[in-house]
ZAMARGU-4260 file (C-alpha; in steps of 0.2 Angstrom, whole numbers, plus 5000, padded with zeros to 4 digits):
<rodrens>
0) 5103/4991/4932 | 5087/4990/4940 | 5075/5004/4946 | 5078/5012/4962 | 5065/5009/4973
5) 5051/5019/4974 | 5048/5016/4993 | 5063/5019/5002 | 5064/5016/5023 | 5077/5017/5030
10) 5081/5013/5051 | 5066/5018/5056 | 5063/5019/5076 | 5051/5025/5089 | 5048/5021/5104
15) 5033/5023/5118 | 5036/5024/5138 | 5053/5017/5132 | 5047/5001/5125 | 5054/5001/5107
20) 5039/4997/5096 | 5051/5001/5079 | 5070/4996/5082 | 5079/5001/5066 | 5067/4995/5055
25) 5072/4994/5036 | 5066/4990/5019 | 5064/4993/5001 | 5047/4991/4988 | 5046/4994/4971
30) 5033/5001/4960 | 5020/4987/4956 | 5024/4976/4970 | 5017/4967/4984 | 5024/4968/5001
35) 5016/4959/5015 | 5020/4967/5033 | 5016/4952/5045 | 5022/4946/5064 | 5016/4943/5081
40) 5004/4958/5091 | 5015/4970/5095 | 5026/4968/5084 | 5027/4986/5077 | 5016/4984/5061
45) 5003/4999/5067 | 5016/5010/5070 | 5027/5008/5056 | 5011/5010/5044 | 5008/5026/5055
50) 5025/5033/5052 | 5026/5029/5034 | 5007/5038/5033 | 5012/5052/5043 | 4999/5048/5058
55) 5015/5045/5070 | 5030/5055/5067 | 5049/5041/5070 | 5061/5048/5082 | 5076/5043/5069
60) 5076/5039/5051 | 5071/5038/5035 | 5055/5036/5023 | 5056/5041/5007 | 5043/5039/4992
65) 5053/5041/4974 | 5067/5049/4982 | 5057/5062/4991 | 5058/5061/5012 | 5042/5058/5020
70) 5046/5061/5039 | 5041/5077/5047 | 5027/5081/5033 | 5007/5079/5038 | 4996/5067/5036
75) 4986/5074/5021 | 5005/5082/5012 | 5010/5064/5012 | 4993/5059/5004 | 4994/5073/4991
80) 5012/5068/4986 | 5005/5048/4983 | 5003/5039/4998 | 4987/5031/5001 | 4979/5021/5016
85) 4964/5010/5020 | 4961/5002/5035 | 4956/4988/5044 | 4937/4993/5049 | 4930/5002/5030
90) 4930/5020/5033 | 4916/5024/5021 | 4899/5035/5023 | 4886/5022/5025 | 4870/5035/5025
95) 4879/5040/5006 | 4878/5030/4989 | 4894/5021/4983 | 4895/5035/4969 | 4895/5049/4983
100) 4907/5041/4995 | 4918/5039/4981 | 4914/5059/4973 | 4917/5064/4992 | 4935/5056/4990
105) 4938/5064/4973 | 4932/5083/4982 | 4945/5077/4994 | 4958/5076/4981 | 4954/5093/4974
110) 4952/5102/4990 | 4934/5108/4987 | 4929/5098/5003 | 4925/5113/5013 | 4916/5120/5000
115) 4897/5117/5006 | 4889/5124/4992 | 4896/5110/4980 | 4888/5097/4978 | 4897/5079/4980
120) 4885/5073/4967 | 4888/5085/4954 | 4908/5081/4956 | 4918/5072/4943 | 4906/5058/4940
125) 4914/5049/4924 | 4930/5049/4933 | 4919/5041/4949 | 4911/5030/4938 | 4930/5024/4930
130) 4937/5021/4949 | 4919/5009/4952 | 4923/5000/4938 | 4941/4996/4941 | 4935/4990/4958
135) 4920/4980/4950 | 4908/4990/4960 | 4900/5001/4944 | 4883/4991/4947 | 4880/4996/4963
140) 4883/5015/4962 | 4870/5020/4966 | 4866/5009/4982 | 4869/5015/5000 | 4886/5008/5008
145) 4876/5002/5025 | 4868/4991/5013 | 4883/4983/5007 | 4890/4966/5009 | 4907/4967/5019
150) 4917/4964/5005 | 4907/4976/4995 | 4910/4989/5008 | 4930/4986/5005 | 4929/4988/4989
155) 4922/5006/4990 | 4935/5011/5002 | 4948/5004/4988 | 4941/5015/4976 | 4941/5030/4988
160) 4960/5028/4990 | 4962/5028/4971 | 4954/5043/4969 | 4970/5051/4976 | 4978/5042/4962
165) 4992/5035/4973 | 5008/5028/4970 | 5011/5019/4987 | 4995/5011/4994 | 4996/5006/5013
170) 4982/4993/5018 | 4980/4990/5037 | 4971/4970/5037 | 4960/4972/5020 | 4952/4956/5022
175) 4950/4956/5041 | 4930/4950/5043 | 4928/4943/5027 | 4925/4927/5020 | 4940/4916/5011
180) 4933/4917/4992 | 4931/4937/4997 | 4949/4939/5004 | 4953/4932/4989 | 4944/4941/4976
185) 4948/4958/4984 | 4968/4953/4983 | 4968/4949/4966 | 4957/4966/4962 | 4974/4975/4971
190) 4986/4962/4960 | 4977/4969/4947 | 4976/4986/4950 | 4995/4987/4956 | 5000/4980/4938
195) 4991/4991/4928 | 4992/5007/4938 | 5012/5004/4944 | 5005/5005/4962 | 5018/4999/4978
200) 5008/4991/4987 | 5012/4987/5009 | 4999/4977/5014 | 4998/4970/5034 | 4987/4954/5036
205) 4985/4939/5048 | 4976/4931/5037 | 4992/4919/5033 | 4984/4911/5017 | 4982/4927/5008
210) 4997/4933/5013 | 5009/4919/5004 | 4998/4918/4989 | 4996/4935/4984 | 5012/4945/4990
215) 5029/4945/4980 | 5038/4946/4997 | 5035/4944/5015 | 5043/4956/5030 | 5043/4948/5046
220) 5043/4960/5061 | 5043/4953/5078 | 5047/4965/5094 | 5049/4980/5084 | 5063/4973/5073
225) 5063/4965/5055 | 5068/4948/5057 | 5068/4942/5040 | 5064/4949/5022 | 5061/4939/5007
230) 5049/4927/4995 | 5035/4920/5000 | 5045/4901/4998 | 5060/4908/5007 | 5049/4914/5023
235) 5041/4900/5024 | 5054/4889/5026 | 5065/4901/5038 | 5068/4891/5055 | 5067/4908/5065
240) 5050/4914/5057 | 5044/4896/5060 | 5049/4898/5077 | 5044/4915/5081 | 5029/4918/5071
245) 5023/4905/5060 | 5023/4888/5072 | 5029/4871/5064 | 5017/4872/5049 | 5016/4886/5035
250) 5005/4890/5019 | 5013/4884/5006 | 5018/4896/4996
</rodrens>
């Protein structure tokens, strides 16, 4: 018998000014997996990784995270109890090191952000140090983010969301702005780091060429409904996805 999921959505709606931008959307991911949310602008991707990170709250249904619902709690409970989020423009401190932005995450996570007269820089620096080396960003510690190549810059943000040590990791268009051998490298980094750690990972991406190399299975939204739901082969090869989303030609997968 396998697993249950560790991510658990159930008919999930909402709606704005009566346009239905989630129409009983559902799915299911599993704890070191790689789901890619993809579709058309408009479709409902935003606003389903809003109500999953708590940002938008659903009119109906269900989000659960290892059996425990989601819906209703804030934004920084459902961070505490495992979610994590980056997004698509880096939100990092460019005036700060990459060893303090990363220490300002971890005062996050123990709630000694509002203590002023902590330093960031006295906080937890092996365990910043570990994170910047899982995202292969040790040796430039202490460099200032504004100084940062792009895909550097993404990096940093990715080891800011470990810091909370989550179990579901949202990421809004992580390779948006960067060059193809970056997308690349920062996908396999997540493959990685969703393998080792047991991290869910829901990714959203136009980027089509990362999306059927790198997730295990790919959900189609299209007008605020899941359209299909499967492996990267299967997707590609669906009529309807061809038709609504994909045109006549797809990666291969």
């Amino acid at each position: 018998m396998s697993a249950p999921a560790l991510l658990q959505v159930r008919d999930l709606r909402k709606s704005f000014g009566g346009i239905d931008a989630l129409a009983g959307v559902s799915f299911t991911l599993q704890a070191g997996q790689m789901l890619a949310l993809i579709g058309p602008n408009g479709a409902g991707k935003s606003t389903c990784f809003n109500a999953l990170g708590g940002q938008v709250r659903p009119d109906t249904g269900s989000v659960r995270l290892d059996g425990r619902e989601l819906v209703g709690l804030s934004a920084a409970r459902i961070c505490r109890l495992g979610v994590g989020r980056t997004f698509q423009t880096a939100a990092v401190f460019r005036s700060m090191t990459v060893l303090e932005n990363v220490q300002t995450a971890l005062l996050s996570r123990d709630r000694l952000v509002f203590h002023p007269w902590r330093r960031a820089g006295r906080h937890a620096v092996d365990e910043a140090m570990a994170l910047l080396e899982q995202t292969q960003m040790a040796g430039k510690a202490g460099q200032a983010c504004g100084e940062l190549a792009y895909g550097d810059v993404k990096r940093v943000e990715l080891a800011m969301a470990l810091a909370h040590r989550p179990r579901l990791l949202l990421m809004d268009e992580p390779t948006a702005g960067m060059a193809t051998n970056e997308r690349h490298a920062l996908m396999q980094l997540t493959r990685q780091l969703a393998d080792t750690r047991g991290i869910a990972v829901l990714f959203t991406e136009h980027s089509l060429d990362v999306v059927f190399k790198h997730a295990d299975r790919i959900a189609v939204l299209v007008r605020g409904s899941l359209l299909a739901e499967g492996e990267p082969a299967a997707i590609a090869a669906d009529p309807r996805v061809q038709a609504a989303y994909l045109g006549t030609e797809a990666p291969a997968a």
